[in-house]
Structure formats: structure tokens, C-alpha cells
Backbone as a chain_set.jsonl record, in Angstrom:
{"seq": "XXXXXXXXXXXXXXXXXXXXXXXXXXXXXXXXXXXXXXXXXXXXXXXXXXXXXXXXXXXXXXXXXXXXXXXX", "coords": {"N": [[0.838, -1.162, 0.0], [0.115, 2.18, -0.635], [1.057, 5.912, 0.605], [-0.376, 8.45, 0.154], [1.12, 11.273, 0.246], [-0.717, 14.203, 0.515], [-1.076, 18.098, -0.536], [-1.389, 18.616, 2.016], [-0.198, 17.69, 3.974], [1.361, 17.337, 6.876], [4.711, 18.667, 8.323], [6.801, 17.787, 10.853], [9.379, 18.582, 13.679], [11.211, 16.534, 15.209], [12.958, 14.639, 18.153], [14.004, 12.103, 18.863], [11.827, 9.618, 20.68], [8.561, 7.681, 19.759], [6.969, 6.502, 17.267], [4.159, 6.122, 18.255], [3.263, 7.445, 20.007], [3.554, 9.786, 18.653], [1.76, 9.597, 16.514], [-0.424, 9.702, 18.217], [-0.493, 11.684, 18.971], [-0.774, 13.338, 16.823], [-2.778, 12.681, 15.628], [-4.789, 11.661, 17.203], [-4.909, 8.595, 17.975], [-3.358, 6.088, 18.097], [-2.698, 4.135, 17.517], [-2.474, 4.251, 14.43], [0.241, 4.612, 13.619], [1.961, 3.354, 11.967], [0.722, 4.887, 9.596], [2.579, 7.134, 9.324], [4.534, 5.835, 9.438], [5.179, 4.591, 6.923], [4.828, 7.193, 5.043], [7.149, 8.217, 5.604], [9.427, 6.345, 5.113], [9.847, 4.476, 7.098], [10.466, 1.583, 9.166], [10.82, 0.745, 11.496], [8.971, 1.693, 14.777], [10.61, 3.414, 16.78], [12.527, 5.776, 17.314], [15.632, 7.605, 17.317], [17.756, 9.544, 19.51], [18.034, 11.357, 17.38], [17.79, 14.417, 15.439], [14.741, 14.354, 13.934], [13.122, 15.256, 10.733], [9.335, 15.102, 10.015], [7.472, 13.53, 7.959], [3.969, 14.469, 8.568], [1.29, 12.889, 7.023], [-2.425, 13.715, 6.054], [-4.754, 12.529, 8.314], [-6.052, 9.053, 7.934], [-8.885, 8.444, 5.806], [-12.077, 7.309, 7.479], [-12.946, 3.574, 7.471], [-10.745, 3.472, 5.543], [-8.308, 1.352, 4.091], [-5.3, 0.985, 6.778], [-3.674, -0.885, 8.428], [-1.497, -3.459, 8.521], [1.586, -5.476, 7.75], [4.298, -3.581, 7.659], [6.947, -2.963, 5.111], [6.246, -5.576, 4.216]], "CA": [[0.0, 0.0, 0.0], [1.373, 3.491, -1.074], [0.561, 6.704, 1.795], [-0.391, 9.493, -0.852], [1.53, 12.618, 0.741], [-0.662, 15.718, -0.076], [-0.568, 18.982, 0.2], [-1.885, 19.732, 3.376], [0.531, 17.249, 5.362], [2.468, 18.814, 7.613], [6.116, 18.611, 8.339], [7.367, 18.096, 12.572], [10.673, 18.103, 13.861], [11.433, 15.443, 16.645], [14.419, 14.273, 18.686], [14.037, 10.757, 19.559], [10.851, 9.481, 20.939], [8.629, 6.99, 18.953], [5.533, 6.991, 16.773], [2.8, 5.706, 18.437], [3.084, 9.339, 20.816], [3.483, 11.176, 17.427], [0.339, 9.256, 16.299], [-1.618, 9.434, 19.496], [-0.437, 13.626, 19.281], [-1.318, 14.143, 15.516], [-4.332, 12.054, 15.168], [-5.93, 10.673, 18.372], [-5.007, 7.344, 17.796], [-1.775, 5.793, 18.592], [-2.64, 2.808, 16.222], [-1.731, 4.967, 12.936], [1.384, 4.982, 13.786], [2.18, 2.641, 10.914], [0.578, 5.367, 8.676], [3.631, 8.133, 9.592], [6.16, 5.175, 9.693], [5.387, 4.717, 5.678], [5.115, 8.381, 4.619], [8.646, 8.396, 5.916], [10.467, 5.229, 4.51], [10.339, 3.866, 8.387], [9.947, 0.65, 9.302], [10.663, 0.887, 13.154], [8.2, 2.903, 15.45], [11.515, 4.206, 18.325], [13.0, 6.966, 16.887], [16.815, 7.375, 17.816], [18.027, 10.657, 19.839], [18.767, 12.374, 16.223], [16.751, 15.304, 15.218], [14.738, 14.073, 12.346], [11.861, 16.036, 10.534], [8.592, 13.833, 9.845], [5.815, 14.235, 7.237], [2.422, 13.845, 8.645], [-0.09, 12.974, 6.007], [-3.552, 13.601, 6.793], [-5.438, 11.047, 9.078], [-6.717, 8.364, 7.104], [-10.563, 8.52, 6.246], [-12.969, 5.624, 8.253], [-12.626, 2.252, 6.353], [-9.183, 3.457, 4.439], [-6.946, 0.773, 4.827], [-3.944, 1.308, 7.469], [-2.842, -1.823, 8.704], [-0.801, -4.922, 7.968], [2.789, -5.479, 8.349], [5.302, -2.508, 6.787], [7.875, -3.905, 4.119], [5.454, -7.149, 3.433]], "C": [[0.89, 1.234, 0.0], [0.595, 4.445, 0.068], [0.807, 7.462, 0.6], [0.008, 11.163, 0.522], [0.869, 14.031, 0.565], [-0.446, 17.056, -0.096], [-1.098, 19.588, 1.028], [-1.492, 18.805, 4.573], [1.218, 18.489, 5.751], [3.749, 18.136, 7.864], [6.233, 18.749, 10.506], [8.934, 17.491, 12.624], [10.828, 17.32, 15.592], [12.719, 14.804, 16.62], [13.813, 12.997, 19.857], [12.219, 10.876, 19.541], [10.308, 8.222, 20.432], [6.877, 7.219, 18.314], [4.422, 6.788, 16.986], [2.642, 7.076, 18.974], [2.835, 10.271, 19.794], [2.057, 10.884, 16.715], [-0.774, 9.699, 16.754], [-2.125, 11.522, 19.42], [-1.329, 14.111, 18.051], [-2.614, 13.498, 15.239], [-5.544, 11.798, 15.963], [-5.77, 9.859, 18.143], [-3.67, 6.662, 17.406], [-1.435, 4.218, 17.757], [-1.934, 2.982, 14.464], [-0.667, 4.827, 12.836], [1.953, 4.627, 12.746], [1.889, 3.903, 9.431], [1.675, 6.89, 8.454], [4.952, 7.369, 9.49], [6.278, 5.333, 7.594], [5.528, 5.83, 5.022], [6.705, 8.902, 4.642], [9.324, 7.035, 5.748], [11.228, 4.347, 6.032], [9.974, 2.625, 8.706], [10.049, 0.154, 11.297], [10.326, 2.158, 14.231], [9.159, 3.386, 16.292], [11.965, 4.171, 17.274], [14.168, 6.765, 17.922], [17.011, 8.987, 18.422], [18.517, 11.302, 18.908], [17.53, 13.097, 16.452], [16.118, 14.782, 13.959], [13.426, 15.097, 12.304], [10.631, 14.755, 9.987], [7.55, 14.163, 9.09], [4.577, 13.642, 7.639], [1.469, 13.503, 7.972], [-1.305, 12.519, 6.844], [-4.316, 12.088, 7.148], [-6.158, 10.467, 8.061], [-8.291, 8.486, 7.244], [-10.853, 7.141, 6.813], [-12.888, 4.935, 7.337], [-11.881, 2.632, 5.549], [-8.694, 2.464, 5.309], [-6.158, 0.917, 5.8], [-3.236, 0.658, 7.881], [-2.097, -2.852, 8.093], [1.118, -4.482, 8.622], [3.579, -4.443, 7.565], [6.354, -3.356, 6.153], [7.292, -5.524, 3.974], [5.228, -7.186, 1.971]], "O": [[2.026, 1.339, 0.462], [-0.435, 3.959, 0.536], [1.863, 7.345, -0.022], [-0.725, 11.762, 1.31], [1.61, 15.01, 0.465], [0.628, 17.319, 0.446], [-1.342, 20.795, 1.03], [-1.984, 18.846, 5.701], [1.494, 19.642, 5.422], [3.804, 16.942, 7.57], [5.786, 19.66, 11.201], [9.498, 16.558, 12.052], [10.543, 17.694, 16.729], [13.414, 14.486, 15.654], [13.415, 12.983, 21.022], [11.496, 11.638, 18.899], [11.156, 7.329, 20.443], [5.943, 7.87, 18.782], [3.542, 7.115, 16.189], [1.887, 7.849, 18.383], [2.142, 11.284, 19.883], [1.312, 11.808, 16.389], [-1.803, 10.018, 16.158], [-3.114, 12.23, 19.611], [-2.253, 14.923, 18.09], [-3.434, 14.055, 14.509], [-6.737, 11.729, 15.67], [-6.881, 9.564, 17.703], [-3.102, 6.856, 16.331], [-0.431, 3.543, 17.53], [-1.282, 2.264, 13.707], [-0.318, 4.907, 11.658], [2.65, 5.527, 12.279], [2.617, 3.885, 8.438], [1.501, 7.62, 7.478], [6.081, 7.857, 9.456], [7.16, 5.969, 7.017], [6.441, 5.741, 4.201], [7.262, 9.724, 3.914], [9.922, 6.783, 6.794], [12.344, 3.852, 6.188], [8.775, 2.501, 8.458], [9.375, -0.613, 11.985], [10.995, 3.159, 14.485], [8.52, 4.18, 16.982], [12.014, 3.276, 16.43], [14.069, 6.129, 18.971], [16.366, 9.801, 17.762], [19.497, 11.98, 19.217], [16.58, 12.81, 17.18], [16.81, 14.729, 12.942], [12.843, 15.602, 13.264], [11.013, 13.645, 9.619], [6.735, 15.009, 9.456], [4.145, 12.571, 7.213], [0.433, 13.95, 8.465], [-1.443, 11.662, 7.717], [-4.404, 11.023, 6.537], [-6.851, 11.155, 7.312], [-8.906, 8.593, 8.305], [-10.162, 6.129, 6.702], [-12.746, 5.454, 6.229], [-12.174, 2.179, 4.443], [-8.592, 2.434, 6.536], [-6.949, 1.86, 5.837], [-2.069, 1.045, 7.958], [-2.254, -2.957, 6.876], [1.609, -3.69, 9.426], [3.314, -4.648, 6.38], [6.626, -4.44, 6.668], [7.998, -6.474, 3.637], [4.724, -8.18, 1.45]]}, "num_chains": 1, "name": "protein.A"}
């Protein structure tokens, strides 16, 4: 499954942490997390003490896809 980036993601800068919190922050729902790991070419939710920047694409609509395993 492809995460269509448009233009009204947003861009955050974070130092460490991991994405279910960045999920739980940008969406309400700490399950997405998977949908911020693909927008960004991530395949593990803990984030390392670097600074990285992160593209949010908007919360998926009700019954869009979001799960399964990342790199399957």
C-alpha cells in the first residue's frame, strides 16, 4: 500500500521518541502509527536521539486501509 503525501501534510521536527506518541499527538489514535512510519520510509516505530523532521499525512478517512505489516 502506497501513503499518498498531499498537500496539506504537515512537516514536525522530533528528537528521539517513537511513533505511536506522534500518532496518538497528531491524530488521536496511537494505532496509525504505521501510517507516519510509511510516509517516511520507516519501518521501526523508536526513533533514535537524532533530530529528524517527519511528514504527517492527513489522518486516514474511516474504512481506508492502514494496517498490515510494513515492508510485506
Amino acid at each position: 500500500m502506497t501513503i499518498q503525501v498531499g498537500k496539506t501534510a504537515r512537516r514536525i521536527t522530533v528528537s528521539g521518541g517513537n511513533l505511536f506518541e506522534i500518532a496518538a499527538t497528531q491524530y488521536g489514535d496511537h494505532t496509525l502509527w504505521n501510517v507516519i512510519a510509511r510516509a517516511n520510509g520507516l519501518r521501526d516505530p523508536f526513533l533514535t536521539g537524532t533530530i529528524d523532521e517527519l511528514v504527517i499525512p492527513d489522518k486516514p478517512a474511516k474504512g481506508q486501509p492502514n494496517s498490515g505489516v510494513i515492508g510485506a
